[in-house]
C-alpha beads as a LAMMPS data file, in Angstrom:
LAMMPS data file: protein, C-alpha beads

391 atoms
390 bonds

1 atom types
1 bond types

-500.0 500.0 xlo xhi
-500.0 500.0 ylo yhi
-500.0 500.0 zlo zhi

Masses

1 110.0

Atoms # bond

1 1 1 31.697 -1.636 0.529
2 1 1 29.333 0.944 2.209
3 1 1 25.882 1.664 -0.143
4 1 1 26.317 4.203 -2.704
5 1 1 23.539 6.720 -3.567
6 1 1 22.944 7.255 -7.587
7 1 1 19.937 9.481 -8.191
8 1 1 18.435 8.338 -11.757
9 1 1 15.460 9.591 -13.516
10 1 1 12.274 7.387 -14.707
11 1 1 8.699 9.096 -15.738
12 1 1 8.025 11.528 -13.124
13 1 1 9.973 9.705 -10.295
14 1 1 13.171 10.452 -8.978
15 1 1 15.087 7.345 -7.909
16 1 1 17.440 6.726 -5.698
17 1 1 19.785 3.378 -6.282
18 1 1 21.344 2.316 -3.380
19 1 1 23.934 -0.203 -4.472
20 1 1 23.572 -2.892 -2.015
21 1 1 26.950 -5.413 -2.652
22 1 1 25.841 -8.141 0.127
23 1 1 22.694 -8.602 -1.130
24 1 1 23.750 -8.630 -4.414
25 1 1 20.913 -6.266 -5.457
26 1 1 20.399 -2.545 -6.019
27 1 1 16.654 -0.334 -5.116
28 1 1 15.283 2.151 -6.401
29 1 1 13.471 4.097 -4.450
30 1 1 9.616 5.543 -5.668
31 1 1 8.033 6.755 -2.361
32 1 1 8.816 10.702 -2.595
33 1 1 7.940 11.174 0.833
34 1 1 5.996 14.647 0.106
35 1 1 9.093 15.534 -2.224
36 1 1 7.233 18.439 -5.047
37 1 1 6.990 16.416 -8.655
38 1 1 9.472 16.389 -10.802
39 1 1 7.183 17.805 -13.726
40 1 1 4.624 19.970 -13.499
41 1 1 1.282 18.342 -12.591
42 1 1 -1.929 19.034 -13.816
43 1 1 -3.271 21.986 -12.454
44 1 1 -6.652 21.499 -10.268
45 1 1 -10.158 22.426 -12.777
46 1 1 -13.407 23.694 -10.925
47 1 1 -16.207 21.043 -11.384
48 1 1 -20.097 20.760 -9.982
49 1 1 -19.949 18.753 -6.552
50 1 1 -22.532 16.042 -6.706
51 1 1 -21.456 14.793 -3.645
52 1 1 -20.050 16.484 -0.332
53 1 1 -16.697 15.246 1.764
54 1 1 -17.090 16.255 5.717
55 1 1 -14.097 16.703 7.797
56 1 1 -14.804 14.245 11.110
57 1 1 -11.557 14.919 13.188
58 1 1 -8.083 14.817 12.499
59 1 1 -4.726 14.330 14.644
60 1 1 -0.979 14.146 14.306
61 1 1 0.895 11.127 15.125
62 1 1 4.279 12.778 13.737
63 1 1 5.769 12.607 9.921
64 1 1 6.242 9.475 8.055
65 1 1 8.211 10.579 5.229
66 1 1 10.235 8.972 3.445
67 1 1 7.974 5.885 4.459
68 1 1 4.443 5.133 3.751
69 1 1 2.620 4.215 7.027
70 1 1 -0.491 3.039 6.913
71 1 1 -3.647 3.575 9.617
72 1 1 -5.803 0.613 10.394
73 1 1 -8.569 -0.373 11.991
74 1 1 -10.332 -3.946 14.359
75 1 1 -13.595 -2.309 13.732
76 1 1 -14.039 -0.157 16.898
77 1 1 -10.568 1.743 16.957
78 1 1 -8.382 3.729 14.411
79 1 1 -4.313 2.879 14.981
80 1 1 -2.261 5.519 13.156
81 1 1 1.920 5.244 13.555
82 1 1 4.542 7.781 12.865
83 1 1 8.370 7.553 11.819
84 1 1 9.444 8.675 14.839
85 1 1 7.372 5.745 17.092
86 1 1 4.243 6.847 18.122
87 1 1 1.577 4.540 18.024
88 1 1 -2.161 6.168 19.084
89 1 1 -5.734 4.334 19.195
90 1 1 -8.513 6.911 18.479
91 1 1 -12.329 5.706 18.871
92 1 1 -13.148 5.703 15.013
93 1 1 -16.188 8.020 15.241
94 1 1 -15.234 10.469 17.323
95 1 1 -11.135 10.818 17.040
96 1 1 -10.872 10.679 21.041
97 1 1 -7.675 9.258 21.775
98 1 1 -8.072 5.786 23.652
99 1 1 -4.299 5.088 23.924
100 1 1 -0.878 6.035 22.946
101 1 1 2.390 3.994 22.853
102 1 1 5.968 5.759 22.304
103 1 1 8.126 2.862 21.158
104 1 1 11.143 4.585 20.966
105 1 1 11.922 3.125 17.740
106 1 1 11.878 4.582 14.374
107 1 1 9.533 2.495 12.348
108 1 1 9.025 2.289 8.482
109 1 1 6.069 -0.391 8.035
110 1 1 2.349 -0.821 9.265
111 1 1 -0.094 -0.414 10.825
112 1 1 -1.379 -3.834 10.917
113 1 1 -3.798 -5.019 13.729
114 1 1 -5.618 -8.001 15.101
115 1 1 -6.095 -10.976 17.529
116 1 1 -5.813 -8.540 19.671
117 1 1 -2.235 -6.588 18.397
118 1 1 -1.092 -3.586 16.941
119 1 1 2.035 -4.297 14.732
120 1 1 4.436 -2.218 13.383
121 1 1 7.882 -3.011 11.982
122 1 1 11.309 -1.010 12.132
123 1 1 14.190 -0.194 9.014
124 1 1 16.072 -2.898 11.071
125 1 1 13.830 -5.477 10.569
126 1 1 12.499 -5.633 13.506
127 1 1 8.421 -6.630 13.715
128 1 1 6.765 -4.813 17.350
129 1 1 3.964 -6.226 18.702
130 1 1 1.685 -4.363 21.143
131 1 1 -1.602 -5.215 22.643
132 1 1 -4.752 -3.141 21.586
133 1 1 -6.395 -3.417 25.046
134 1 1 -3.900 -1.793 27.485
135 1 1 -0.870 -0.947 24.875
136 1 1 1.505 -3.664 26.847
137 1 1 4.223 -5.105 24.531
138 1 1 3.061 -8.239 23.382
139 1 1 6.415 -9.497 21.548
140 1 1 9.250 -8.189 19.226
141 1 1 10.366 -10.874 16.587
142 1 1 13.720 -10.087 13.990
143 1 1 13.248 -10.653 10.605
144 1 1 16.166 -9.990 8.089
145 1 1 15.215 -6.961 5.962
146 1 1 13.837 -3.445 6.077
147 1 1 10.068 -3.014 6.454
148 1 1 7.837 -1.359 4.558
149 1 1 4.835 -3.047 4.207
150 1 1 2.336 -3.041 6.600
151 1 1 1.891 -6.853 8.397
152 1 1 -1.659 -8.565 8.346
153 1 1 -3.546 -11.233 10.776
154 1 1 -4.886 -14.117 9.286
155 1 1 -5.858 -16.802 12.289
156 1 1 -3.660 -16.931 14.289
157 1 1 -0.780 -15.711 12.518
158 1 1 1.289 -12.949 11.560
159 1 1 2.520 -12.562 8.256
160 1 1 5.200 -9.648 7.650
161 1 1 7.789 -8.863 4.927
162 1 1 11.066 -7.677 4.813
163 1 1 12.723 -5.779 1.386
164 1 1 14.658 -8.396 1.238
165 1 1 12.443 -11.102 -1.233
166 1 1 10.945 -12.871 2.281
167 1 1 7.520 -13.509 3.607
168 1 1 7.471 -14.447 7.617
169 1 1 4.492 -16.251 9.512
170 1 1 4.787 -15.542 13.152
171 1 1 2.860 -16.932 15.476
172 1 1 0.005 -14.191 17.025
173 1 1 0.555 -15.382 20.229
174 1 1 4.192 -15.007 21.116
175 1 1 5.436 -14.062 18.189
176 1 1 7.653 -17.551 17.398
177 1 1 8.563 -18.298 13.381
178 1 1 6.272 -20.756 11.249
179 1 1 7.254 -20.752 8.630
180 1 1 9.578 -18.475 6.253
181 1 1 9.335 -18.260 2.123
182 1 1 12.653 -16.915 0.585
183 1 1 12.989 -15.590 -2.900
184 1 1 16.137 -14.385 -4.762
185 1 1 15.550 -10.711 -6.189
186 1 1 16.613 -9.143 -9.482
187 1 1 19.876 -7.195 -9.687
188 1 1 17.946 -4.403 -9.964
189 1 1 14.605 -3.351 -7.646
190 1 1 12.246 -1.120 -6.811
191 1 1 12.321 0.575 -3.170
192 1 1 8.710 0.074 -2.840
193 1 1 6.141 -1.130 -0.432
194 1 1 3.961 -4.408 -1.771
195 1 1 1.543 -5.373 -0.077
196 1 1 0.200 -8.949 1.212
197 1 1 -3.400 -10.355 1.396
198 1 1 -4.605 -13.740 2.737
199 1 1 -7.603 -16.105 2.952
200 1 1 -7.887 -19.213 4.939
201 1 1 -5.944 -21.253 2.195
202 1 1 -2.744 -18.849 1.313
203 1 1 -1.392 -15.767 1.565
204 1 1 -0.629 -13.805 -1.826
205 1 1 2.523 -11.624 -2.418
206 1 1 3.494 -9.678 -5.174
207 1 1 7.598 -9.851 -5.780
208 1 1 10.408 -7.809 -7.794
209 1 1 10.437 -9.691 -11.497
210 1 1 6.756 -9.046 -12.180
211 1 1 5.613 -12.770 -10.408
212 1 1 2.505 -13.203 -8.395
213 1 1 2.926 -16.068 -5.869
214 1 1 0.251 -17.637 -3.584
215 1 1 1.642 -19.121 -0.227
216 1 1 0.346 -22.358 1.798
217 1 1 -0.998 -20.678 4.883
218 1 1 -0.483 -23.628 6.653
219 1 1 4.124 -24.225 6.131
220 1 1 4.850 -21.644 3.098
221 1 1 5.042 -23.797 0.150
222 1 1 4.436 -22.359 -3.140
223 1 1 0.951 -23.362 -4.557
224 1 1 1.782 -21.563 -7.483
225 1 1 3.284 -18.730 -9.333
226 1 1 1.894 -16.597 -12.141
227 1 1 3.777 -13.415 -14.195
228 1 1 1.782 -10.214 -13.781
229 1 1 4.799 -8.901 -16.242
230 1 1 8.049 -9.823 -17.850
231 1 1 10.795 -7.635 -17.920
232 1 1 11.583 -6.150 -20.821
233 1 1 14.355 -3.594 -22.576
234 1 1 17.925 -3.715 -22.488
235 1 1 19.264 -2.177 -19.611
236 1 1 18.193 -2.999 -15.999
237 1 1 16.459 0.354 -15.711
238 1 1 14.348 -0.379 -18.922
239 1 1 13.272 -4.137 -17.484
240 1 1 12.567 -3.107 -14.142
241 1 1 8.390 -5.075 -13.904
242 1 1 8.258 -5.127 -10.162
243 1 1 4.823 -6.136 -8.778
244 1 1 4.191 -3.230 -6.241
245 1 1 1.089 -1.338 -3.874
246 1 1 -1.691 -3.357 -3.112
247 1 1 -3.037 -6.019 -4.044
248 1 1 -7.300 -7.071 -4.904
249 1 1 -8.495 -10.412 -3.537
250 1 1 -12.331 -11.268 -3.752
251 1 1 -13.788 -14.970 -3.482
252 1 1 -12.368 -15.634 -6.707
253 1 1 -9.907 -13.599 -7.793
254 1 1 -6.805 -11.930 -7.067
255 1 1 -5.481 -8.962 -9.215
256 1 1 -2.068 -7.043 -8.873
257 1 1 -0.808 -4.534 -11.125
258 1 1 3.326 -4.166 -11.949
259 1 1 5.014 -1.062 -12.673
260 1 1 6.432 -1.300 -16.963
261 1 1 4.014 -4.114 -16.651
262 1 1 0.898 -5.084 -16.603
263 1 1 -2.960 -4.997 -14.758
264 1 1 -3.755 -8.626 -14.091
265 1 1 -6.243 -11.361 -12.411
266 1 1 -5.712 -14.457 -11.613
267 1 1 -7.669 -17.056 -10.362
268 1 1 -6.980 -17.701 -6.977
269 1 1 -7.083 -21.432 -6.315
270 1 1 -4.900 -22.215 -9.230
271 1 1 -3.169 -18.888 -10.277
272 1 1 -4.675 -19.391 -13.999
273 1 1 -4.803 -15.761 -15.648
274 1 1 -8.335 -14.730 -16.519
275 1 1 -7.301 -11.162 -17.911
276 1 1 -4.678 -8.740 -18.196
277 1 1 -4.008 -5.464 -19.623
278 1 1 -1.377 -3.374 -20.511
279 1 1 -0.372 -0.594 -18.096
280 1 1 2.034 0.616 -15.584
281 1 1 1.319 1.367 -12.048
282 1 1 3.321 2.015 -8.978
283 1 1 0.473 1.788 -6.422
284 1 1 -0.956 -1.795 -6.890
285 1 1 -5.268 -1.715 -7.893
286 1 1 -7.951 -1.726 -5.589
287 1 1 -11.485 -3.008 -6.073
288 1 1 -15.243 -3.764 -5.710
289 1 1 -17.830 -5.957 -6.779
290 1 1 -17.548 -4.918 -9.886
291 1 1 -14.208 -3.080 -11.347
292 1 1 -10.967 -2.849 -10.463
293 1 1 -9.297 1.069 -10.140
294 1 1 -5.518 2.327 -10.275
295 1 1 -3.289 4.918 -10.933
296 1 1 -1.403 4.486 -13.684
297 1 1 2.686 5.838 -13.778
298 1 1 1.093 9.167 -15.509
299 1 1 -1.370 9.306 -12.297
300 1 1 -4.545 8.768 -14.521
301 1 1 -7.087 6.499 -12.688
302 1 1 -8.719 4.366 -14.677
303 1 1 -11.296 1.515 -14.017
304 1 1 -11.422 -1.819 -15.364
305 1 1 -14.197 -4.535 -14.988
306 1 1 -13.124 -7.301 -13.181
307 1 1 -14.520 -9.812 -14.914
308 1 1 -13.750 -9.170 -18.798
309 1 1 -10.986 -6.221 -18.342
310 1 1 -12.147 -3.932 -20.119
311 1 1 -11.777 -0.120 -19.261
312 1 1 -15.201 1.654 -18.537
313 1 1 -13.743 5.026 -17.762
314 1 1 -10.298 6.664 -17.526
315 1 1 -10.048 9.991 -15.403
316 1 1 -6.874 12.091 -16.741
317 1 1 -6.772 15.361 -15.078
318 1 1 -4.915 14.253 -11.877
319 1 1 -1.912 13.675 -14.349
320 1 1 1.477 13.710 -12.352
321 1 1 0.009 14.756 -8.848
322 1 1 1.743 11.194 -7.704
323 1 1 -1.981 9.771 -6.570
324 1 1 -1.670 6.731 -3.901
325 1 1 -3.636 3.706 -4.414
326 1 1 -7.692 4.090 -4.969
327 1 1 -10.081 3.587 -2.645
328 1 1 -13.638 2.159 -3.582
329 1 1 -16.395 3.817 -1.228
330 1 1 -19.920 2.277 -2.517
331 1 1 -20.522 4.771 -5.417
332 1 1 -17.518 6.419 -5.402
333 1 1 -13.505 5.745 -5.648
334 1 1 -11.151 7.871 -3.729
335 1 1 -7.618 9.014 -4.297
336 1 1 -5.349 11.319 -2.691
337 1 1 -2.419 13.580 -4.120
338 1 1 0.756 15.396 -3.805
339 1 1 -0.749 18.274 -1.923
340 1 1 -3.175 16.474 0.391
341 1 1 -6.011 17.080 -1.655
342 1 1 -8.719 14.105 -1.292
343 1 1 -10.433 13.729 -4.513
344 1 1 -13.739 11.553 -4.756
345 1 1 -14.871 10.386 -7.995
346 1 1 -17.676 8.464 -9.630
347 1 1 -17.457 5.045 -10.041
348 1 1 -19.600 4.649 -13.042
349 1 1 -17.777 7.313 -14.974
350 1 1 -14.788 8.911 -13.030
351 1 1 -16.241 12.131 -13.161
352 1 1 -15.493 14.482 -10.027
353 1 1 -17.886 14.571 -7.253
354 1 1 -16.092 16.107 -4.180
355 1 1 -13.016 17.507 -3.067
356 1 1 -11.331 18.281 0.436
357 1 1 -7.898 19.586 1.602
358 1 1 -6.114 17.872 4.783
359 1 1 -2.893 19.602 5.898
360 1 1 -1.087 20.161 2.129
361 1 1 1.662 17.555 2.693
362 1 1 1.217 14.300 0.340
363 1 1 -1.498 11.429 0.696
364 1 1 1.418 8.299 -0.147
365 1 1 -0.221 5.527 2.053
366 1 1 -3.210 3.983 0.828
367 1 1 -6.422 5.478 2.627
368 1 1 -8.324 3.265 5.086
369 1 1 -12.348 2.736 4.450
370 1 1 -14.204 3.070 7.828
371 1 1 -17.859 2.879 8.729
372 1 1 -18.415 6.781 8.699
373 1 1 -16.190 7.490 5.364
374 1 1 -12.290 7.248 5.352
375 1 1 -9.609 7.822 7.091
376 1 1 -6.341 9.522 5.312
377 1 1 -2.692 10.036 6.916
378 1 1 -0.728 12.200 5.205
379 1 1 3.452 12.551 4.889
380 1 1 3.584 15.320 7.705
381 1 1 1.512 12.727 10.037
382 1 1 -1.635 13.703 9.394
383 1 1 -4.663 11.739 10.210
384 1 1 -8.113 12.648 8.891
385 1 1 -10.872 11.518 9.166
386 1 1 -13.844 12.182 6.275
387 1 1 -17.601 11.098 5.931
388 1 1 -19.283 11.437 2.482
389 1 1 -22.821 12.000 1.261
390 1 1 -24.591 12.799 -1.570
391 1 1 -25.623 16.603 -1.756

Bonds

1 1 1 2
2 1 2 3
3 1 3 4
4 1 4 5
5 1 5 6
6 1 6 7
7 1 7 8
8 1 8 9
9 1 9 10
10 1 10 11
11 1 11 12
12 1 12 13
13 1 13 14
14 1 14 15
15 1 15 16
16 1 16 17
17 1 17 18
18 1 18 19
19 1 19 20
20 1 20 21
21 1 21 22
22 1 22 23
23 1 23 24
24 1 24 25
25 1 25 26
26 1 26 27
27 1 27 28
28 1 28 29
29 1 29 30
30 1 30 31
31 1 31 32
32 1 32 33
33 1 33 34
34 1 34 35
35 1 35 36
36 1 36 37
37 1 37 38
38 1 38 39
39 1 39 40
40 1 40 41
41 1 41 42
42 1 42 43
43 1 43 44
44 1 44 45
45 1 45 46
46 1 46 47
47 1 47 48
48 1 48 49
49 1 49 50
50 1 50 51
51 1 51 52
52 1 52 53
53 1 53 54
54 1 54 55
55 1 55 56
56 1 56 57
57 1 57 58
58 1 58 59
59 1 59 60
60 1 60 61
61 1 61 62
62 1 62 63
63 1 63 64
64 1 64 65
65 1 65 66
66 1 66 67
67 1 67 68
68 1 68 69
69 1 69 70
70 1 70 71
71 1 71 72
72 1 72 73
73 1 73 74
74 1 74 75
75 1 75 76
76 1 76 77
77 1 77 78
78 1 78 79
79 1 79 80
80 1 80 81
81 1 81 82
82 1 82 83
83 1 83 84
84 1 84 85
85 1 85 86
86 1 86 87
87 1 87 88
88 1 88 89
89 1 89 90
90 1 90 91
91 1 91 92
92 1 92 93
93 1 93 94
94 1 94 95
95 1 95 96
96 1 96 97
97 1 97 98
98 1 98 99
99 1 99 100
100 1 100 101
101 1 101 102
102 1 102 103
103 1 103 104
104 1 104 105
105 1 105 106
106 1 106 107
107 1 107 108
108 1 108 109
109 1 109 110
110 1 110 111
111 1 111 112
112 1 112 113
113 1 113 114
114 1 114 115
115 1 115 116
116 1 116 117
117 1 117 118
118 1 118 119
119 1 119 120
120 1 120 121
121 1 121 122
122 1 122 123
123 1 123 124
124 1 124 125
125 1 125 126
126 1 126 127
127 1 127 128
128 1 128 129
129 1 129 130
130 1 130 131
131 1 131 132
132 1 132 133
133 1 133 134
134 1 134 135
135 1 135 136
136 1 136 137
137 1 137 138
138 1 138 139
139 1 139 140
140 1 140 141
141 1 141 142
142 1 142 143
143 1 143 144
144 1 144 145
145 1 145 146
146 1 146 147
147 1 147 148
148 1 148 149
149 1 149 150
150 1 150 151
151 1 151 152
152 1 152 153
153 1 153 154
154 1 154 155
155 1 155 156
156 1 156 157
157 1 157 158
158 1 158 159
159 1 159 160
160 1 160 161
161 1 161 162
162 1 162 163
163 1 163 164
164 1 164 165
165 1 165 166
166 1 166 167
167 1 167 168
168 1 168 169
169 1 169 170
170 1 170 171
171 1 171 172
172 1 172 173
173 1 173 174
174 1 174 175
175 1 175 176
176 1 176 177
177 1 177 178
178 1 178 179
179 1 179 180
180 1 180 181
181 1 181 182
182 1 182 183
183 1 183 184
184 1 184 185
185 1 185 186
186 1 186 187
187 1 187 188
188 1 188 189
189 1 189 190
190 1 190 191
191 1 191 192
192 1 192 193
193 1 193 194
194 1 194 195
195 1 195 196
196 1 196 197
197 1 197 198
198 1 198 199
199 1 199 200
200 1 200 201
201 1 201 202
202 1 202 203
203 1 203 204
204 1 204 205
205 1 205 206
206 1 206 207
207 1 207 208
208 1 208 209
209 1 209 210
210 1 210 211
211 1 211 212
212 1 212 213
213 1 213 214
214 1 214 215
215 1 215 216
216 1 216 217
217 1 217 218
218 1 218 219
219 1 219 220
220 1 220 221
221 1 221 222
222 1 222 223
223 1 223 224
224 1 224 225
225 1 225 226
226 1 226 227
227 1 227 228
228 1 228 229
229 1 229 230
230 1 230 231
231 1 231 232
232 1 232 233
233 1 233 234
234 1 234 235
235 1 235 236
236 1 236 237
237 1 237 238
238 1 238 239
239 1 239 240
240 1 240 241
241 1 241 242
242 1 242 243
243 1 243 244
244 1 244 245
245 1 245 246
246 1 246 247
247 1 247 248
248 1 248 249
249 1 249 250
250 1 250 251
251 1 251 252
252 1 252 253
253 1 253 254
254 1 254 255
255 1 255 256
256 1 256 257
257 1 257 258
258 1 258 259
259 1 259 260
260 1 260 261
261 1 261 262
262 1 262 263
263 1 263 264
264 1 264 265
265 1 265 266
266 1 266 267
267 1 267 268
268 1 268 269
269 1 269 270
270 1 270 271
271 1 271 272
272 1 272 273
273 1 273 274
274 1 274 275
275 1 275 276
276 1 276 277
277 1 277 278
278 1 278 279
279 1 279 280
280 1 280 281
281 1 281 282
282 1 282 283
283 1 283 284
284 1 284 285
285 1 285 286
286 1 286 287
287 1 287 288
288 1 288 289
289 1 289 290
290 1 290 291
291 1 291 292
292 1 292 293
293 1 293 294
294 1 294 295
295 1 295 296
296 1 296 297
297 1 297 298
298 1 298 299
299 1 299 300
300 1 300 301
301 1 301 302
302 1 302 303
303 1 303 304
304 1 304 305
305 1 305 306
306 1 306 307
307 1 307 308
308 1 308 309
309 1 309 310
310 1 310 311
311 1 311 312
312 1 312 313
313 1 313 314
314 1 314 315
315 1 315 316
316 1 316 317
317 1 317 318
318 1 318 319
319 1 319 320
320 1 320 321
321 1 321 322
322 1 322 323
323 1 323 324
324 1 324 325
325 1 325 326
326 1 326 327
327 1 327 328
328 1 328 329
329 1 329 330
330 1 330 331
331 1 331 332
332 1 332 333
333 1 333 334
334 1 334 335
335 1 335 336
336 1 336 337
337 1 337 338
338 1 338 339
339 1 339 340
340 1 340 341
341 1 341 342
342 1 342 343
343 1 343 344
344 1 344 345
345 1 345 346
346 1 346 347
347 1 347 348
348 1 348 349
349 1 349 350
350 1 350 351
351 1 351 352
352 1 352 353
353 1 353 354
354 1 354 355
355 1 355 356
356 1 356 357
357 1 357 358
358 1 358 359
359 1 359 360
360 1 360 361
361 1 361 362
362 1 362 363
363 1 363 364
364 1 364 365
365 1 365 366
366 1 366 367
367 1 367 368
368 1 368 369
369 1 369 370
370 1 370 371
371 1 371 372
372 1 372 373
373 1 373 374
374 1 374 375
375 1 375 376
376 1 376 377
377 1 377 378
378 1 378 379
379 1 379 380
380 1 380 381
381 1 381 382
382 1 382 383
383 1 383 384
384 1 384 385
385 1 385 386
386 1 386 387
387 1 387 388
388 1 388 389
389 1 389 390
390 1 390 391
């Protein structure tokens, strides 16, 4: 049986279910892609700037809707991607294009880079490996499911997911399977990126179901598994808890947040919760020293300390502008909206301090933290660069 398109509504989504009957599991797709909301946001109030936002440079690398690709950076060099399979290296301060690779293949997941790589993956499954130096292919490995989320570099390995409930560790070096973790997913799913995080120990991946799991680095073995939410409500819609967006990992915690779930930390050597709070969000949390920030399903960003949970500060009038995942900068916490607007807030109160425009098409990706500011890529392809300063 081919997949069947159902458009459904939940909050200010729309969703797409794509009835999948080999996997044995239906998605629901949340990334709108630049797609206008489905209610009317909150209109955009005039506020004192404390701070000021400074266009660097900006590029195109082409559009990335309907996926979410990511820039990222070694340290020297932006790499920004595009749906259509351009892959360009820019010198972070400047914007100067060091290198450009047309793949030729439509990609839906990355950027990840290091030991030397750029990696992107494809809807096919397929993981591309480059090398930052001269833009050579390095490798191309198969997994077994879409991708959406960009891959990371711990050591001197790869680890990559597909849609389908698997984490991969790939060798850096030629690309050759580890290890592979395999989970069975829900009947029912969200279409949604999640991202993974690693230290030297394990790698930590949020999964459809609302679970938390943390991943022997070394073969893939569980070292254990914790609920950031249980599904609730009687119809598969209603009990959809996925864990989703990015995850927070310090030196001793890791936090996720799940969408009709909850905000949660865990400790990260034996997965024993330390906190949680009630609240949905789509995006995942993000976080400093101190607090932890997200956008909840309504697009409020609120704060919470990392430490006891509670909520310092919660920032409402962004409501429905479908903000991406926060970005701590020092003082400040970033998110981007709908319309491309960058919006920089306080981190001790979530008052506004700044604002700047890019090219008006959504800010979906999360937003990359660089030595001179941020860097933001937008659904149209966009890639701006922004320093920030207090006025």
């Amino acid at each position: 049986m081919n997949a069947l398109p159902i458009c459904r509504s939940l909050g200010h989504f729309a969703l797409v279910v794509s009835l999948l009957s080999l996997a044995g599991c239906s998605t629901v797709g949340g990334w709108f892609g630049g797609a206008a909301p489905k209610v009317k946001p909150a209109e955009l109030t005039a506020f004192q700037e404390t701070a000021r936002l400074t266009r660097l440079w900006d590029l195109n690398v082409g559009p990335g809707q309907p996926y979410a690709l990511t820039p990222a950076s070694d340290g020297q060099a932006i790499y920004a991607a595009g749906r259509e399979g351009r892959i360009v290296k820019v010198d972070a301060a400047t914007g100067r294009e060091l290198l450009r690779v047309e793949s030729g293949k439509r990609l839906s997941g990355g950027v990840g880079v290091g030991a030397g790589l750029v990696l992107v993956g494809t809807p096919k499954g397929e993981l591309l490996a480059w090398r930052t130096a001269d833009g050579q292919p390095a490798w191309t490995a198969q997994l077994s499911g879409e991708i959406l989320t960009p891959p990371i570099v711990q050591g001197n390995l790869v680890i990559a997911r597909g849609n389908d409930g698997k984490v991969w560790a790939l060798d850096a070096a030629d690309g050759r399977r580890r290890w592979v973790y395999s989970r069975a997913l829900p009947a029912l799913a969200l279409r949604e990126p999640s991202s993974l995080v690693a230290d030297a120990r394990a790698v930590y991946a949020g999964f459809p179901g609302g679970r938390l799991v943390a991943l022997s680095l070394a073969n893939g073995a569980p070292l254990w598994e914790a609920n950031v939410a249980l599904p609730r409500g009687a119809t598969e819609l209603e009990r959809i808890a996925d864990v989703t967006g990015a995850l927070s990992l310090n030196e001793r915690q890791v936090c996720a947040a799940a969408y009709q779930g909850r905000v949660a930390c865990f400790d990260r050597l034996s997965g024993q919760n330390l906190w949680s709070r009630e609240v949905s969000a789509l995006r995942g949390v993000a976080g400093d020293a101190r607090q932890l920030y997200l956008a909840d399903a309504s697009d409020s960003v609120q704060s919470f300390d990392r430490d006891r949970g509670v909520s310092p500060w919660k920032q409402d009038k962004l409501r429905d502008r479908q903000l991406n995942t926060p970005l701590p900068l020092g003082r400040y916490v970033v998110v981007g909206d709908y319309q491309g607007y960058v919006h920089l807030l306080d981190s001790e109160t979530g008052a506004f301090a700044a604002r700047a425009a890019t090219d008006g098409s959504a800010i979906v990706a999360p937003m990359l933290a660089t030595p001179q500011g941020l860097v933001v890529q937008t659904a149209n392809g966009g890639v701006f660069a922004f320093a920030f300063a207090e006025r």
